[in-house]
MMTF fields as JSON, N, C-alpha, C and O atoms, coordinates in Angstrom:
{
  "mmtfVersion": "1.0.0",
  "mmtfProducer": "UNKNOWN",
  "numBonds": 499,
  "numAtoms": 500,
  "numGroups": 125,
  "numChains": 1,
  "numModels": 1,
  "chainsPerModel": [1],
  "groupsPerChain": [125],
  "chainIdList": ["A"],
  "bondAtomList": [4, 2, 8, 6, 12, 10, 16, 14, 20, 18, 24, 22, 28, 26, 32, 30, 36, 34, 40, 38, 44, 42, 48, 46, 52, 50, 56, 54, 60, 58, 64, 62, 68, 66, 72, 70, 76, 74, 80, 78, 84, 82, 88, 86, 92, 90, 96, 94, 100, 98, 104, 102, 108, 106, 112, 110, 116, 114, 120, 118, 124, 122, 128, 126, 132, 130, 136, 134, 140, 138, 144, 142, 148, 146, 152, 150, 156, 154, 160, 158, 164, 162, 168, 166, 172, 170, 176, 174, 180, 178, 184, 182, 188, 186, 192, 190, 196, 194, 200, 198, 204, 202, 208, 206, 212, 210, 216, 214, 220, 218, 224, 222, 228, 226, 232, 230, 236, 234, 240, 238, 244, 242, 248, 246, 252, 250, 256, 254, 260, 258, 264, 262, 268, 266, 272, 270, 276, 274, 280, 278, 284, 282, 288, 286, 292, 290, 296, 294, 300, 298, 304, 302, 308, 306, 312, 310, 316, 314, 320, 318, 324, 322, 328, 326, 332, 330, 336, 334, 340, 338, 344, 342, 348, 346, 352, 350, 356, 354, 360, 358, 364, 362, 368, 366, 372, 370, 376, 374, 380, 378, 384, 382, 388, 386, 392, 390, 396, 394, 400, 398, 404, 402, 408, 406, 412, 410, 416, 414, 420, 418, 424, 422, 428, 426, 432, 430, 436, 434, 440, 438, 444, 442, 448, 446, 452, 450, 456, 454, 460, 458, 464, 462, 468, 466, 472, 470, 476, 474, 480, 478, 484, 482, 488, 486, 492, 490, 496, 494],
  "bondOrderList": [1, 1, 1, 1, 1, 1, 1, 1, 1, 1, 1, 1, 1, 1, 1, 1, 1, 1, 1, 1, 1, 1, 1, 1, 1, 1, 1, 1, 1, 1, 1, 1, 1, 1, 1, 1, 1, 1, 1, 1, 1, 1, 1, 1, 1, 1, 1, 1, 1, 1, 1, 1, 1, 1, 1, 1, 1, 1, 1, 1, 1, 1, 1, 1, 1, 1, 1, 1, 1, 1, 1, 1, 1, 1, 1, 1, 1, 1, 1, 1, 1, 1, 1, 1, 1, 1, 1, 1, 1, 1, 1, 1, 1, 1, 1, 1, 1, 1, 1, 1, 1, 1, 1, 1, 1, 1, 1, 1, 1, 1, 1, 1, 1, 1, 1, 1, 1, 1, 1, 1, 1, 1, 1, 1],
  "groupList": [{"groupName": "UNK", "atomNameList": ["N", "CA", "C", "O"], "elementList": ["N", "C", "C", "O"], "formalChargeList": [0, 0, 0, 0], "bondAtomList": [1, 0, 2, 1, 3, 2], "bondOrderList": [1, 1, 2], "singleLetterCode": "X", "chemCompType": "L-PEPTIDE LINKING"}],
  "groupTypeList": [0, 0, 0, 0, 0, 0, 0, 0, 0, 0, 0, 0, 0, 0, 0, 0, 0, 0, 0, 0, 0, 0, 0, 0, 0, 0, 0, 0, 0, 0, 0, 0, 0, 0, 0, 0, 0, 0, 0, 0, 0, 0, 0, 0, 0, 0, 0, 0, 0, 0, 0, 0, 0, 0, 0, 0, 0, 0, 0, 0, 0, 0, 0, 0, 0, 0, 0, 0, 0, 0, 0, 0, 0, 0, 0, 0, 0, 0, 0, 0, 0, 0, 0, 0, 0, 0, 0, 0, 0, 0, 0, 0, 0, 0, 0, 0, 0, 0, 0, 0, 0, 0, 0, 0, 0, 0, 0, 0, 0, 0, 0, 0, 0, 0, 0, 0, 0, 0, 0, 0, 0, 0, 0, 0, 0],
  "groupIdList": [1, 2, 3, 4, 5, 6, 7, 8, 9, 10, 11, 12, 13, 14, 15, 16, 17, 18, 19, 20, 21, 22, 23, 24, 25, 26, 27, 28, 29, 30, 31, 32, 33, 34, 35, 36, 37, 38, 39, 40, 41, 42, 43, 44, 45, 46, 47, 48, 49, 50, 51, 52, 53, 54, 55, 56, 57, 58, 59, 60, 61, 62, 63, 64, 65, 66, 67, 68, 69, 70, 71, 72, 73, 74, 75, 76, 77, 78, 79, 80, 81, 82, 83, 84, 85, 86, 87, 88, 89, 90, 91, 92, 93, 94, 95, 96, 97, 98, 99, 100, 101, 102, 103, 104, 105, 106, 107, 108, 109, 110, 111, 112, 113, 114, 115, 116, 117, 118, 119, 120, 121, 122, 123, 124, 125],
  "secStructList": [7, 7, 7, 7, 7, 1, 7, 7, 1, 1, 1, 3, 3, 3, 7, 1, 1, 3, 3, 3, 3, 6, 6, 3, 3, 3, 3, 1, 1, 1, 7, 7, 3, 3, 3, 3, 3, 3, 3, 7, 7, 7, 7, 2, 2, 2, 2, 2, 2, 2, 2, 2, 2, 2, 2, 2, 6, 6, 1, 1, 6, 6, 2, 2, 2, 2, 2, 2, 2, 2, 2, 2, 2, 2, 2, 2, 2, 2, 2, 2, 7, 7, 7, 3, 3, 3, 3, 3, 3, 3, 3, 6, 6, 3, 3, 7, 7, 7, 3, 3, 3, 1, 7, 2, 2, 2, 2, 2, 2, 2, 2, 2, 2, 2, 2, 2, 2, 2, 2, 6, 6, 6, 7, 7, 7],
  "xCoordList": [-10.751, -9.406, -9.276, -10.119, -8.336, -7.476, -7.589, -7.121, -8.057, -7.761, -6.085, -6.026, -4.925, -3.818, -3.392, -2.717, -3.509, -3.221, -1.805, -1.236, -1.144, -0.113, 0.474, 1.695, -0.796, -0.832, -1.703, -2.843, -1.489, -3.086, -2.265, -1.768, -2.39, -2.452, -3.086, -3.148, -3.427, -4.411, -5.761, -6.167, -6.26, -7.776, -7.341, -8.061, -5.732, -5.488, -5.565, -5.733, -5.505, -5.782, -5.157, -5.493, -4.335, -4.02, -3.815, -2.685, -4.857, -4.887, -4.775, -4.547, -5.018, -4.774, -6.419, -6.739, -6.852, -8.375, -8.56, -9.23, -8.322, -9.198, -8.016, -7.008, -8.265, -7.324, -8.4, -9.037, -8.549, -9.314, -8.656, -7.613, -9.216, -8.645, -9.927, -10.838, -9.902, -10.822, -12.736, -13.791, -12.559, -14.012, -13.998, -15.15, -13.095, -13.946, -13.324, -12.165, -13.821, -13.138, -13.28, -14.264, -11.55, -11.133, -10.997, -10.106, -11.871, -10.894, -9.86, -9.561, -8.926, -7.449, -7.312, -6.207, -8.621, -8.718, -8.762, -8.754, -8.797, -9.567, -8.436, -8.638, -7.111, -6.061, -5.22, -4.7, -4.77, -3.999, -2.894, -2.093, -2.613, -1.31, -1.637, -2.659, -0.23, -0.144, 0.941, 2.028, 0.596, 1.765, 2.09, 1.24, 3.141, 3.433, 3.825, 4.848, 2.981, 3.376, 3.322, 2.769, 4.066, 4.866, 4.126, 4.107, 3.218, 2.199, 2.711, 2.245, 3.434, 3.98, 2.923, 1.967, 4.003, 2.408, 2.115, 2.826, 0.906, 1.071, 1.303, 1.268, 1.882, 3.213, 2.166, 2.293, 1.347, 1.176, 0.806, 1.208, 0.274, 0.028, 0.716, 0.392, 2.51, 3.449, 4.376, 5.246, 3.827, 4.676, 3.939, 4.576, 2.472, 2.255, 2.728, 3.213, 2.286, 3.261, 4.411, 4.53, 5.637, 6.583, 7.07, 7.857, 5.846, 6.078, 5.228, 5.135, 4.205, 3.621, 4.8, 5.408, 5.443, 6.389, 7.282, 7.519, 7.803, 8.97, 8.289, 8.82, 7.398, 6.559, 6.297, 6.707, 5.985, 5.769, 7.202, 7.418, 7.97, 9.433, 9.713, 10.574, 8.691, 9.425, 8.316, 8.063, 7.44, 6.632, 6.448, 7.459, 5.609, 5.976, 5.281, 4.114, 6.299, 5.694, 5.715, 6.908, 4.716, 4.946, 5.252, 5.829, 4.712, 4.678, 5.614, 5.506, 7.18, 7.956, 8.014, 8.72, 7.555, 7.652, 6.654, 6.71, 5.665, 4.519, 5.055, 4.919, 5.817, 6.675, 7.376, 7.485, 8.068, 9.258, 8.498, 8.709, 7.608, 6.51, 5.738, 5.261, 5.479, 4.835, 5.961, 5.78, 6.827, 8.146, 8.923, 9.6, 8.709, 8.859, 7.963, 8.121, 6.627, 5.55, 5.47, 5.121, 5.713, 5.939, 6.93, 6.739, 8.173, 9.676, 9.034, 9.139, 8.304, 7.993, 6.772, 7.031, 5.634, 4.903, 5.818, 5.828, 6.516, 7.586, 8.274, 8.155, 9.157, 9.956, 9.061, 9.684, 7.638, 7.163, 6.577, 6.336, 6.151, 5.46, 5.834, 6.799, 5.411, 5.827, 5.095, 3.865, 5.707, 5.246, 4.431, 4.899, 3.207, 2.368, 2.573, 2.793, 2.428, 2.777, 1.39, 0.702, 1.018, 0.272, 0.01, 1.084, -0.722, -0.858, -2.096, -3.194, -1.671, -2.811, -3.102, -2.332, -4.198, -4.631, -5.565, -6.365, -4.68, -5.475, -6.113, -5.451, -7.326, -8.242, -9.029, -8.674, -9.948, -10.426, -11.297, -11.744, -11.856, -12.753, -11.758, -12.092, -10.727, -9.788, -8.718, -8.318, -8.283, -7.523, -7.609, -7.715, -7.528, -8.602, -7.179, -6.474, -7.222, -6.147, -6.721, -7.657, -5.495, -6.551, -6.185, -7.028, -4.601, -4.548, -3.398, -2.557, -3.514, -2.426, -1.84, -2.558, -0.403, 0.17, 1.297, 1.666, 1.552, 2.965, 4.011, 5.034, 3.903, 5.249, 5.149, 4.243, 6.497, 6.891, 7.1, 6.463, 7.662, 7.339, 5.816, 5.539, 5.313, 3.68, 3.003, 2.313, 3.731, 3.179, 3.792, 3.19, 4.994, 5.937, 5.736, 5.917, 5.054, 4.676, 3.614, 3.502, 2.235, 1.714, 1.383, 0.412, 2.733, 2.452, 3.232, 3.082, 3.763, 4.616, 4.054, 4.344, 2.949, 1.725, 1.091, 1.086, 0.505, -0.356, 0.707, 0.407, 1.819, 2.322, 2.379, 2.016, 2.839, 2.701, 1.547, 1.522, 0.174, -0.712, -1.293, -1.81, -1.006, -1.265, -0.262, -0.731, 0.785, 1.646, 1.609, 2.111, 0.535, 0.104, -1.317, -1.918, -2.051, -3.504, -4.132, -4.287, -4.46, -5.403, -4.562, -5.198, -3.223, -2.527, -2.371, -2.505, -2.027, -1.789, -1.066, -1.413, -0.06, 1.286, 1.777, 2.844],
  "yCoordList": [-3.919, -3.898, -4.934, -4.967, -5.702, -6.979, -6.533, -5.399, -7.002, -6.557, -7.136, -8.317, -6.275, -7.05, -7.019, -6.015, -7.81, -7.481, -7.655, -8.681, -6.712, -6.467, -7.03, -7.135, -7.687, -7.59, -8.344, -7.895, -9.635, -10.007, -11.446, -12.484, -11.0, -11.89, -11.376, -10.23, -12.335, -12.419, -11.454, -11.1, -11.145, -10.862, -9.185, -8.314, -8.815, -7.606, -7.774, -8.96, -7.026, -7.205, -5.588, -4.498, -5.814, -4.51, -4.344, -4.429, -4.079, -4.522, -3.002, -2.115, -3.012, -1.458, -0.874, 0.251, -1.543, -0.812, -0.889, 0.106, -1.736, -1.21, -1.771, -2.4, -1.512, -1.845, -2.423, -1.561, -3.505, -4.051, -4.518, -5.168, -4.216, -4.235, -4.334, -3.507, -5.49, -5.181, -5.591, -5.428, -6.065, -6.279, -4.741, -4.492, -3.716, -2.643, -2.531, -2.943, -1.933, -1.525, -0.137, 0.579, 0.182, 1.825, 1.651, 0.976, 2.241, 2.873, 2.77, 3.367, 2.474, 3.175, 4.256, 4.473, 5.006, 6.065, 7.463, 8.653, 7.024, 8.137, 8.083, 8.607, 7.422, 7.559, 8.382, 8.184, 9.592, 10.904, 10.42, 10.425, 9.661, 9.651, 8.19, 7.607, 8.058, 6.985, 7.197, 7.571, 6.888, 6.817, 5.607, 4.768, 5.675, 4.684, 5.523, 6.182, 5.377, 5.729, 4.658, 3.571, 5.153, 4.318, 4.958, 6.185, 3.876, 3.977, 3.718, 2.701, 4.271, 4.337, 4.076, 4.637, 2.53, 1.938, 2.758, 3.755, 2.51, 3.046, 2.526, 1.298, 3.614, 3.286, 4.056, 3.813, 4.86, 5.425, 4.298, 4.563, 3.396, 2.028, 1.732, 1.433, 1.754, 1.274, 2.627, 2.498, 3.514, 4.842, 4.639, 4.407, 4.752, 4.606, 3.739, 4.024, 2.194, 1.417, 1.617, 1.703, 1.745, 2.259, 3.324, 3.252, 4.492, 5.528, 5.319, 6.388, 4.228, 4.135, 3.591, 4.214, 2.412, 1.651, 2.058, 1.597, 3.299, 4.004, 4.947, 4.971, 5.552, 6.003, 4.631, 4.823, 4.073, 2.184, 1.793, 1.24, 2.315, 1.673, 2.744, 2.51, 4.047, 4.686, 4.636, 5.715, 3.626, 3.281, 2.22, 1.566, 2.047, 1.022, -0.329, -0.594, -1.183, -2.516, -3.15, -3.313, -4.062, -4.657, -3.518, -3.728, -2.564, -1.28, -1.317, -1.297, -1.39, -1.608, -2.705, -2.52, -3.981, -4.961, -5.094, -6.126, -4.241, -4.131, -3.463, -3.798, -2.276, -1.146, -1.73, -1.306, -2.85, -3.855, -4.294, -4.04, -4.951, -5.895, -5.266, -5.676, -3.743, -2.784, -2.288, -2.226, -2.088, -1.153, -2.471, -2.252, -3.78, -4.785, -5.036, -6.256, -4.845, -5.327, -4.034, -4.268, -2.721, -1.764, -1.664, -1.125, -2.166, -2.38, -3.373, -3.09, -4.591, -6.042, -5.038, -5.008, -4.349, -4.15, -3.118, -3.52, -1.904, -1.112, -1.943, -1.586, -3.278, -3.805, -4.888, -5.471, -5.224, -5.962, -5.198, -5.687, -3.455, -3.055, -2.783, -2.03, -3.126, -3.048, -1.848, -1.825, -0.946, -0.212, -0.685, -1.666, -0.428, -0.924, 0.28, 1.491, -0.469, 0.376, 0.477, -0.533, 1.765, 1.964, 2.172, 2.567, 2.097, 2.738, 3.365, 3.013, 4.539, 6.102, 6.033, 5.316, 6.69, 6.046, 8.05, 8.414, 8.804, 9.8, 10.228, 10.353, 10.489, 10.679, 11.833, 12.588, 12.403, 13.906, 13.966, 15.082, 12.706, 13.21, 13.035, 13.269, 12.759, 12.916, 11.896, 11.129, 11.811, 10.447, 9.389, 9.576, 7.904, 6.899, 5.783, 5.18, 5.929, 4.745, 3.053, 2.375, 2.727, 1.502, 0.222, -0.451, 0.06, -1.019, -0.642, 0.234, -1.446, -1.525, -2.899, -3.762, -2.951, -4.419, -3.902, -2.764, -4.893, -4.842, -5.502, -5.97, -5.619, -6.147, -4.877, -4.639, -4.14, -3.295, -4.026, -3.462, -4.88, -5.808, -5.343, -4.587, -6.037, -5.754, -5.042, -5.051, -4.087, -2.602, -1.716, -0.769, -2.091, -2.205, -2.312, -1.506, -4.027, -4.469, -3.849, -3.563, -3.344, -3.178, -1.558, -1.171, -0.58, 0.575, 0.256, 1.0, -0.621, -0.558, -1.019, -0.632, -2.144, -2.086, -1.086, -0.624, -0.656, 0.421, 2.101, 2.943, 1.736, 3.091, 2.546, 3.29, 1.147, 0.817, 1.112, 1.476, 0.764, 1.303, 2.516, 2.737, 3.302, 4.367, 4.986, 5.862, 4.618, 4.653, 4.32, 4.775, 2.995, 2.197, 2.405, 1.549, 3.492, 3.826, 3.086, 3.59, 1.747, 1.989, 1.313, 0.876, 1.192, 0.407, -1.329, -1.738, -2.097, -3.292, -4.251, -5.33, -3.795, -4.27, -5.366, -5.556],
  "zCoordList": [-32.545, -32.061, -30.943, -30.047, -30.971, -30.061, -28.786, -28.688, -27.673, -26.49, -25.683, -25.341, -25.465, -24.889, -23.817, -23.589, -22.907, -21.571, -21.23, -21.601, -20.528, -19.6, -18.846, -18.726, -17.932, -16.033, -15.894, -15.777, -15.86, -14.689, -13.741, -14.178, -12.514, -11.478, -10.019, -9.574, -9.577, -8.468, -8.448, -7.341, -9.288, -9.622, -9.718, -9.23, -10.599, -10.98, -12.419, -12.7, -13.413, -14.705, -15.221, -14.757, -16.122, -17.316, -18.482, -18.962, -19.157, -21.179, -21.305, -20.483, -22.626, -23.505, -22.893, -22.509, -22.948, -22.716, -21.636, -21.361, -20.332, -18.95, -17.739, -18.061, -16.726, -15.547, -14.305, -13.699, -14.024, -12.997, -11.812, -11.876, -10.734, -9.241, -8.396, -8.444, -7.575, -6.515, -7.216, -6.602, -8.467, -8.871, -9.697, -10.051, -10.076, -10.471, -11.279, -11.227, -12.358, -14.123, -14.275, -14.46, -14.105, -15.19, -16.347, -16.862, -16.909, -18.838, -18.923, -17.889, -19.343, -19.439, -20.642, -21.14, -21.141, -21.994, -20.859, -21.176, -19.823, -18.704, -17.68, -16.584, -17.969, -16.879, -17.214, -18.313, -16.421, -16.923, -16.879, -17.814, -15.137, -14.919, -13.711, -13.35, -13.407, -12.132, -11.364, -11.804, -9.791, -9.391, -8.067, -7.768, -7.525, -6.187, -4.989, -4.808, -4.37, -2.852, -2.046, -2.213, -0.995, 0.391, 1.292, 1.387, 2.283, 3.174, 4.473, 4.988, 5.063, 6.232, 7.66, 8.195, 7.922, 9.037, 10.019, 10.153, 11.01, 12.63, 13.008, 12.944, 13.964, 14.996, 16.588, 17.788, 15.964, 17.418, 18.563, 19.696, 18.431, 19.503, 20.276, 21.425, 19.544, 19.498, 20.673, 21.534, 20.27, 20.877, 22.292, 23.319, 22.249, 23.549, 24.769, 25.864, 23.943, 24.965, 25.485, 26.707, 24.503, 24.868, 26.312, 27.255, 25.664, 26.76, 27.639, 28.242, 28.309, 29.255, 29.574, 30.444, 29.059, 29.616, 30.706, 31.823, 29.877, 30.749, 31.861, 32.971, 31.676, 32.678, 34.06, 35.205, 33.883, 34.755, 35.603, 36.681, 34.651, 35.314, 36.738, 37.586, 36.761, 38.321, 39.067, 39.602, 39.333, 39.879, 41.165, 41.42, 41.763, 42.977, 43.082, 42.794, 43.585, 43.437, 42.608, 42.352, 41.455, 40.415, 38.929, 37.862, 39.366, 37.836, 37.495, 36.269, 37.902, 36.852, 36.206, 35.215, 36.265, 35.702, 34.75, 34.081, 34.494, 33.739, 32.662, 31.485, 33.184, 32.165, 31.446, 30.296, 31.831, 30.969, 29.988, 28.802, 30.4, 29.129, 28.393, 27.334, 29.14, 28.062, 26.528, 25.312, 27.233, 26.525, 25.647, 24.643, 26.18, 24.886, 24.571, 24.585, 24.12, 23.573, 22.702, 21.545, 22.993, 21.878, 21.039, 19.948, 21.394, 20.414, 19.71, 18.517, 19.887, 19.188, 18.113, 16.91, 18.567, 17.67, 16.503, 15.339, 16.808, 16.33, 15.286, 14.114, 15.647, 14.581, 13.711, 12.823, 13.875, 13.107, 12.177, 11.073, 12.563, 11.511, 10.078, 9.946, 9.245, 7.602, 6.738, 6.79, 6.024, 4.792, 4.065, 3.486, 3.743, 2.539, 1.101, 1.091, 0.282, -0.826, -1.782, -1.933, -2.422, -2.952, -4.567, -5.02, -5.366, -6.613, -6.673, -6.24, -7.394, -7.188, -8.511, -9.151, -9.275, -10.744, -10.163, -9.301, -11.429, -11.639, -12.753, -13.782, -12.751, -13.781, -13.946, -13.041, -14.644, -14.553, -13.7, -13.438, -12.94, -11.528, -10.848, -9.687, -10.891, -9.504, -9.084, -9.96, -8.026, -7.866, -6.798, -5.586, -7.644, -7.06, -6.881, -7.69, -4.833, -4.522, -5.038, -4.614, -6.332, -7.109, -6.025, -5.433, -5.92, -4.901, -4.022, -4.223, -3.031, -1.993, -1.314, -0.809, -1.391, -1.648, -0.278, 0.009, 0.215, 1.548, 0.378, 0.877, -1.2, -1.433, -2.601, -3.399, -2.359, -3.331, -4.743, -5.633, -5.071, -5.822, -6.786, -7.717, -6.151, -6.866, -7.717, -8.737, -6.443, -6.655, -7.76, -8.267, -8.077, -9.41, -10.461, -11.374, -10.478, -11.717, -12.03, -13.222, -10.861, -11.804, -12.264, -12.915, -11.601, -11.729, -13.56, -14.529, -13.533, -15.139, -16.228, -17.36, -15.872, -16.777, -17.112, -18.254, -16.189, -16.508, -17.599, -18.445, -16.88, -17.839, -19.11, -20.021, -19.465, -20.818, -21.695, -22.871, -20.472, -20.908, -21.544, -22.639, -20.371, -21.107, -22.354, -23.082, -22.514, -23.471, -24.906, -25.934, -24.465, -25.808, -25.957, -26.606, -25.425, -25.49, -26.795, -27.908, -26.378, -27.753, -28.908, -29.868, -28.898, -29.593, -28.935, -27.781, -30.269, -30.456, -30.961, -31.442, -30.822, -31.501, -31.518, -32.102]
}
């Protein structure tokens, strides 16, 4: 039987028979299900500064001016942080995070390969 692939860019790969990510090869006979999750960045770094910040501002001498640059250096880390998005690949030992991409995009294409995949188990049309 023809091997047909799906999916392959940047060293991701998805045919009827296997799904490669990262150097490692799944079956795609052994994938139950898949899914996408949204990896919500840390922020705690970001919280601290902040609230040292405002803590700094009732302080004496230069400490409030430290508090200013703390409390914008936590809004700056706060609005730069981005969601990474995931794909979960579950199988009968369990479930194995296959990759993780900051472009939802990606993470799209290749959760939609893989459902073709498993859809087309083994078929070659």
């Amino acid at each position: 039987m023809k091997e047909a692939i799906y999916f392959s860019h940047q060293g991701v790969s998805v045919s009827n028979r296997r799904f490669i990510v990262n150097g490692k090869t799944i079956a795609i006979q052994h994938v139950t299900t898949v899914e996408r999750r949204v990896l919500k960045p840390p922020l705690g770094f970001a919280r601290v500064c902040i609230l040292l910040g405002l803590v700094l501002l009732f302080g004496n001498g230069s400490l409030p001016l430290v508090g200013v640059f703390s409390m914008i250096y936590g809004g700056v880390l706060w609005f730069l942080a981005k969601p990474r998005y995931s794909v979960v690949i579950h199988t009968p030992a369990g479930e194995h995070q296959a990759l993780v991409s900051e472009s939802s995009l990606d993470a799209e294409n290749v959760l939609k390969a893989l459902n073709v995949a498993i859809a087309l188990r083994g078929d070659i049309r």
